[in-house]
C-alpha positions in Angstrom: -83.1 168.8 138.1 -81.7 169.7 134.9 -83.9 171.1 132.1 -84.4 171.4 128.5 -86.7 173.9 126.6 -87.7 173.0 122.9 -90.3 174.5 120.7 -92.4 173.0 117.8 -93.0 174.8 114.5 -93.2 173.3 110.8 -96.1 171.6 109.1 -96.2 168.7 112.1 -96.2 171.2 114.3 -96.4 169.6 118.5 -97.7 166.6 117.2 -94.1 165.7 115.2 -91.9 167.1 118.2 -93.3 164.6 120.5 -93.7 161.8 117.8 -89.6 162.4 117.6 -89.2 162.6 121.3 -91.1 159.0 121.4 -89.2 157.8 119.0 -85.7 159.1 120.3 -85.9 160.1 123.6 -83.5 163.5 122.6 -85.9 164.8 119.4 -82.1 165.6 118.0 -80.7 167.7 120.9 -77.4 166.9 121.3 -76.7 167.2 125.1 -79.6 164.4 125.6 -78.4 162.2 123.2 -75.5 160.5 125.4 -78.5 159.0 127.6 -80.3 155.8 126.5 -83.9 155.5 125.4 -84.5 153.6 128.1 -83.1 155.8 130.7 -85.0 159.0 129.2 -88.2 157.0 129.7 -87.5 156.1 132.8 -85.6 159.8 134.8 -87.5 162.2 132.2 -90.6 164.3 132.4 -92.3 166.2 129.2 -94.6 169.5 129.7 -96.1 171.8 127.7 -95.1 175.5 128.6 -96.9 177.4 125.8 -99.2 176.2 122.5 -99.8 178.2 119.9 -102.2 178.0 116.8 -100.8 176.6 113.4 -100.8 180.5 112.0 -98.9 181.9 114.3 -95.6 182.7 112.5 -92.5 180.3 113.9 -90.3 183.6 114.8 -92.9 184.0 117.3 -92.5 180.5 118.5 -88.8 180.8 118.5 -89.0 183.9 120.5 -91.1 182.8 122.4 -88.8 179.5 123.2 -85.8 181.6 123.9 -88.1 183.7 126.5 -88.5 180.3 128.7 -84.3 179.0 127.9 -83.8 182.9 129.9 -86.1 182.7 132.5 -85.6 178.8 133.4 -81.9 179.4 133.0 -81.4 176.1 130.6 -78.4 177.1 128.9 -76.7 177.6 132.0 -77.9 174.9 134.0 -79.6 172.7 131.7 -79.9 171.0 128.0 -79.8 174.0 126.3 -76.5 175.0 124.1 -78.5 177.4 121.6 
């Protein structure tokens, strides 16, 4: 039941968040890197929360990311160290 909130900003944008996350299974977060590949493909779930257009400045989309670590309570109970 544990969670993890990440956001995607940058020239690839969503489209190289989840191309890392396929690739990885962690997409470079720390706290899911001690699990396998395999075993991320096989427990974990992915969602979208919020998409935002390619102008949209990335403070906005970090913000915006921090809103959802507070009100899903991540840091404390999740993936979440930042």
């Amino acid at each position: 039941g544990k969670m993890y909130v990440g956001s995607a900003y940058g020239k690839k944008m969503l489209l190289g968040r989840w191309q890392s996350y396929v690739r990885t299974g962690h997409g470079g977060n720390s706290d899911l890197r001690r699990f396998s590949l395999n075993y991320i493909k096989k427990h974990f779930h992915y969602s979208i929360l919020d998409i935002y257009k390619a102008k949209v400045d990335d403070q906005i989309i970090r913000e915006r990311e921090t809103w959802w670590k507070q009100v899903l309570m991540t840091r404390k109970f999740g993936y979440n160290q930042n």
